[in-house]
C-alpha positions in Angstrom: 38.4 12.6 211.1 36.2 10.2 208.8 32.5 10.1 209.4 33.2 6.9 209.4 36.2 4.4 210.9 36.0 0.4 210.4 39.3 -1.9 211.1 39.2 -6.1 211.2 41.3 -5.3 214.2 37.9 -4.8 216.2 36.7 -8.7 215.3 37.8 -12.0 216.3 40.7 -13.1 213.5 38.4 -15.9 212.3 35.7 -14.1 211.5 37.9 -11.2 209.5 37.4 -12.1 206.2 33.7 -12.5 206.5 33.9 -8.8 207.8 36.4 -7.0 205.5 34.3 -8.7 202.4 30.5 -7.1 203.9 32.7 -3.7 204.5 33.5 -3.2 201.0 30.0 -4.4 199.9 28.4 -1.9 202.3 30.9 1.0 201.3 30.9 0.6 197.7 29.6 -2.6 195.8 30.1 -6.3 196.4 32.9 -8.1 195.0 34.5 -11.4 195.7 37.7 -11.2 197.9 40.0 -13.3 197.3 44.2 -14.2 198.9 43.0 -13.0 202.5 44.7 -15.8 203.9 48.0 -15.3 202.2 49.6 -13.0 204.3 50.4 -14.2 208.1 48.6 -11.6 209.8 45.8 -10.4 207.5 44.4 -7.3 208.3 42.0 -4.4 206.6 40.8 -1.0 207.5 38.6 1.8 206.2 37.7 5.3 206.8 34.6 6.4 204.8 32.9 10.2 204.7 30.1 10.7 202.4 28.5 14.3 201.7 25.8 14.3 199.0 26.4 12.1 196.0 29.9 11.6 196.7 31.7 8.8 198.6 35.4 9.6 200.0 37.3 6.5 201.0 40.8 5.4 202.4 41.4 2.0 202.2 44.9 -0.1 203.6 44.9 -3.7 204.0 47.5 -6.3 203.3 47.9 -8.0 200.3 44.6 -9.4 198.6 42.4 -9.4 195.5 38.7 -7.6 194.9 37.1 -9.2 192.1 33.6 -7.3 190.9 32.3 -10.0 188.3 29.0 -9.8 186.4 27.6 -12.2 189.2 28.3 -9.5 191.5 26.6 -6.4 189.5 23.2 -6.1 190.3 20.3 -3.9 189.3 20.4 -2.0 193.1 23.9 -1.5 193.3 24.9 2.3 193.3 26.8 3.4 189.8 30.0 4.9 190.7 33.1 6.5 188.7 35.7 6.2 190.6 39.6 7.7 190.8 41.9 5.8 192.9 45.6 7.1 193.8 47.9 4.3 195.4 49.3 5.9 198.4 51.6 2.7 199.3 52.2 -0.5 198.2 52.0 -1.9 194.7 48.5 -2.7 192.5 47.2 -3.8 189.7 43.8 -2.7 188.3 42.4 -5.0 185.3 39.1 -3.6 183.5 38.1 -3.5 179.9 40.7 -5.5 178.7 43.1 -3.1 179.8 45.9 -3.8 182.8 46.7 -1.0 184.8 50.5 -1.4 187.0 50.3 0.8 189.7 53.2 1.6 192.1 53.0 4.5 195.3 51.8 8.0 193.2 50.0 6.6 190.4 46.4 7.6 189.1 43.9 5.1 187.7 40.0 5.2 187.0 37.4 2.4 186.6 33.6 2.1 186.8 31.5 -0.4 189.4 29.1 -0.9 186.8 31.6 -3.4 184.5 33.5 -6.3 186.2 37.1 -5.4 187.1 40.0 -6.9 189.0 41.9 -4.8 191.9 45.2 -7.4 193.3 47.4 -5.7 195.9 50.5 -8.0 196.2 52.3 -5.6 199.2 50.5 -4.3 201.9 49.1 -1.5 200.2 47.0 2.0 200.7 44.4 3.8 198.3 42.5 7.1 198.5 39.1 6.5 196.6 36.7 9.1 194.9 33.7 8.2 194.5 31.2 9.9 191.8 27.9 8.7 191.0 28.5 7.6 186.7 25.5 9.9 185.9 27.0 13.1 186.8 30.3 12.0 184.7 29.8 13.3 181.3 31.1 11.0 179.3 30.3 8.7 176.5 30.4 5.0 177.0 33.5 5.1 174.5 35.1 7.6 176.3 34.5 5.7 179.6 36.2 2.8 178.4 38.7 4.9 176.6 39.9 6.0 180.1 39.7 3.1 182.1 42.1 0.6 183.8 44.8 3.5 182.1 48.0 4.3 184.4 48.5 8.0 185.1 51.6 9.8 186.4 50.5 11.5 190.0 53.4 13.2 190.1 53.2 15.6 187.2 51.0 17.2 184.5 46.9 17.3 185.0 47.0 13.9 186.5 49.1 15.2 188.9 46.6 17.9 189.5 44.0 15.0 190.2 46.0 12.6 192.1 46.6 15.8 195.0 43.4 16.5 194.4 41.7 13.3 195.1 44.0 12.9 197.9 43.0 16.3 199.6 39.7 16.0 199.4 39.5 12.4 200.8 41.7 13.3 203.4 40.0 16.4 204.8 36.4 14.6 203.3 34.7 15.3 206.9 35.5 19.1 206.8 33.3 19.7 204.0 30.1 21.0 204.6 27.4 18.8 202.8 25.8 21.7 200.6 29.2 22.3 199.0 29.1 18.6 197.2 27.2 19.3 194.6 29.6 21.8 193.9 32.5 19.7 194.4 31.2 16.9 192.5 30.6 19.2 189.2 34.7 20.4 189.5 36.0 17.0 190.2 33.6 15.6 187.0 35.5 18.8 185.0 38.9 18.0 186.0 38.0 14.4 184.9 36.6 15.0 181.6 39.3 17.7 181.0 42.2 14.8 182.0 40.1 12.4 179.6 41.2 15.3 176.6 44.5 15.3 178.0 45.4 12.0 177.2 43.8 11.3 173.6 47.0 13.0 172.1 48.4 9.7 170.8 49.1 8.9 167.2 46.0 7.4 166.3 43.7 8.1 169.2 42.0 11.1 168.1 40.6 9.1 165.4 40.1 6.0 167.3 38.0 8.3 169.8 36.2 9.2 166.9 35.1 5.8 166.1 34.4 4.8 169.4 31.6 7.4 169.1 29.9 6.9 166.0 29.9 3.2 167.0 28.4 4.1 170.0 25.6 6.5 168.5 24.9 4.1 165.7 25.4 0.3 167.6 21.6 -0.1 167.3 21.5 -0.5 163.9 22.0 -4.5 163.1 23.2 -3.7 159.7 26.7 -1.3 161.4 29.5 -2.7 159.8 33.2 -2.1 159.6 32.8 -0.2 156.1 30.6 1.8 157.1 32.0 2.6 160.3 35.5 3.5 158.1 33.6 5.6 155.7 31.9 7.5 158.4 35.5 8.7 159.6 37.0 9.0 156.4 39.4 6.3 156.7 39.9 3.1 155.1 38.7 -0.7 156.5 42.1 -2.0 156.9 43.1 1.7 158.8 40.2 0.7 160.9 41.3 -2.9 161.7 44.8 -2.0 162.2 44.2 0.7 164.9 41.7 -1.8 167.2 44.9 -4.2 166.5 46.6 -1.6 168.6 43.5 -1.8 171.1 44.1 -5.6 171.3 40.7 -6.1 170.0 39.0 -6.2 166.7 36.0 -3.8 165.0 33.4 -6.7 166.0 33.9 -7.5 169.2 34.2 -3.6 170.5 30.6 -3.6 168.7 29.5 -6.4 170.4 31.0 -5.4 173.9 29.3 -2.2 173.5 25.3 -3.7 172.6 25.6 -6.2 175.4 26.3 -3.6 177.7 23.8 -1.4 176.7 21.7 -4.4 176.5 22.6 -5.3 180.5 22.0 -1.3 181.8 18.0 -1.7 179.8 17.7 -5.5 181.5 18.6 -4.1 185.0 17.3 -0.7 184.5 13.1 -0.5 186.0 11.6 1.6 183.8 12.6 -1.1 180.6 10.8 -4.1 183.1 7.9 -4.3 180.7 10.2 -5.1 177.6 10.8 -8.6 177.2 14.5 -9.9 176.7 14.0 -10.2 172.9 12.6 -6.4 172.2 16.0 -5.3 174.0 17.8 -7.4 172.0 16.9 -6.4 168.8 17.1 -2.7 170.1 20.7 -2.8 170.8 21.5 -4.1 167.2 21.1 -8.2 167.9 19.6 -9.7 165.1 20.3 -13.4 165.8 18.7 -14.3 169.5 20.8 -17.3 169.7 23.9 -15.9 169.1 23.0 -13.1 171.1 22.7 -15.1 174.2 25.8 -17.2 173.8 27.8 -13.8 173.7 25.8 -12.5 176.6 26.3 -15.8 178.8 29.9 -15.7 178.3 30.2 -12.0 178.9 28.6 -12.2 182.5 28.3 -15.3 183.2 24.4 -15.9 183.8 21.8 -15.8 180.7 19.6 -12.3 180.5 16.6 -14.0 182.5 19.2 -14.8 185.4 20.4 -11.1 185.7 16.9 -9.8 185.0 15.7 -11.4 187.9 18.4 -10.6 190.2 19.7 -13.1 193.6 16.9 -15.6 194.3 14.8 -14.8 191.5 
């Protein structure tokens, strides 16, 4: 049995959606729900068990969207990694450019910390993992690499994971808390060892590579797609071709990866004495009003407004 047990069931139907929305704020991170309405009898429940760092969650509601935008991300919000399996119903999960179609079986991961769209269109049910993004050891590139990516649960590592994931979430309250730390460091293995698993593709053992000297190098404002070719021992147009096959070019991956480096050093406390410009121009921007045109169309607020937070 859960530690914890929350259904809209226990609220008058008016005030349902009001409820769900502050249950998945309080449980994980606020997002804006949208398409509650759209089914005739809209209904939601949870059963939550946390032990340590780790947050164990099964969700099943009928057919509506979560929608974690940057207005939503804020400096207190807890960092999680998360694995989700759909146990019934069919999904979609949209993060990093990248559209994930799920149906009853199927694996995905995503991060809280970057804006992402979950839309159930059948009543639907999800076992959720929860691990804290610091104790995933991953690269930023190998983060995005993985995310919003469709896995098989029924075969292979991801199969591995998917039981896995549903086990644990399942049985969540029988584990005593000072076995999460140890659970937490075999679930981060399996992940990092599933990550490996899938970077067989032609192309994507290079394209891994060059996600990570990006990210290693991104602070320097004179990077460039030659350089970044010659690093890897390719050619430019190799270089541009395989981020054709990422739906993206060499500039904008750059420029996706500074602003969110430059976001985590706004929102992160120890960096409060640095003014906006200092981060800036230590995450690789060189021009200040360019750099806050990208940033105000990335999240949707300029650096003061996220610096400051909700009523700031």
């Amino acid at each position: 049995m859960a530690d914890t047990v929350v259904s809209t069931g226990t609220v008058e139907r008016g005030d349902r959606a009001a409820f769900w929305h502050q249950v998945l704020a309080d449980t994980f991170a606020p997002v804006r729900l949208e398409g509650w309405d759209g089914h005739r009898d809209p209904a939601a429940r949870l059963s939550g068990t946390r032990r340590g760092r780790l947050l164990f969650a099964e969700l099943e509601a009928t057919p509506q969207v979560h929608r974690r935008m940057p207005a939503q991300i804020r400096r207190a919000d807890a960092a999680y990694f998360q694995i989700a399996v759909l146990t019934r119903g069919a999904a979609s999960l949209w993060q990093d450019g990248r559209l994930a179609r799920l149906a009853p079986g199927d694996l995905v991961v995503y991060e809280n910390s970057r804006p992402f769209t979950w839309t159930f269109t059948d009543p639907w049910a999800v076992a959720v993992l929860s691990l804290p993004s610091d104790a995933v050891r991953l690269t930023a590139a190998e983060r995005r690499n993985l995310s919003a990516r469709r896995l098989s649960g029924r075969d292979g590592l991801s199969g591995v994971v998917a039981r896995c994931v549903r086990d644990l979430t399942r049985h969540a309250a029988d584990l005593p808390e000072e076995q999460s730390e140890r659970v937490l460091a075999q679930v981060s293995d399996l992940v990092i060892t599933l990550l490996g698993d899938h970077r067989d593709a032609p192309g994507r053992t290079v394209l891994d590579r060059i996600k990570g000297y990006i990210e290693e190098r991104f602070r320097d404002p004179a990077l460039n797609p030659d350089e970044i070719a010659a690093a890897v021992h390719i050619s430019t147009r190799y270089l541009h071709k395989l981020f054709e096959g990422e739906h993206q070019t060499v500039a904008l991956y750059l420029r996706g990866v500074r602003l969110d480096r430059v976001r985590d050093e706004l929102l992160d406390p120890r960096q409060a004495g640095r003014g906006v410009a200092a981060i800036a121009h230590g995450c690789g921007f060189g021009d200040l009003s360019g750099f806050h045109r990208a940033f105000k169309a990335a999240y949707g607020l300029n650096p003061g407004e996220l610096r400051r937070g909700p009523g700031g």
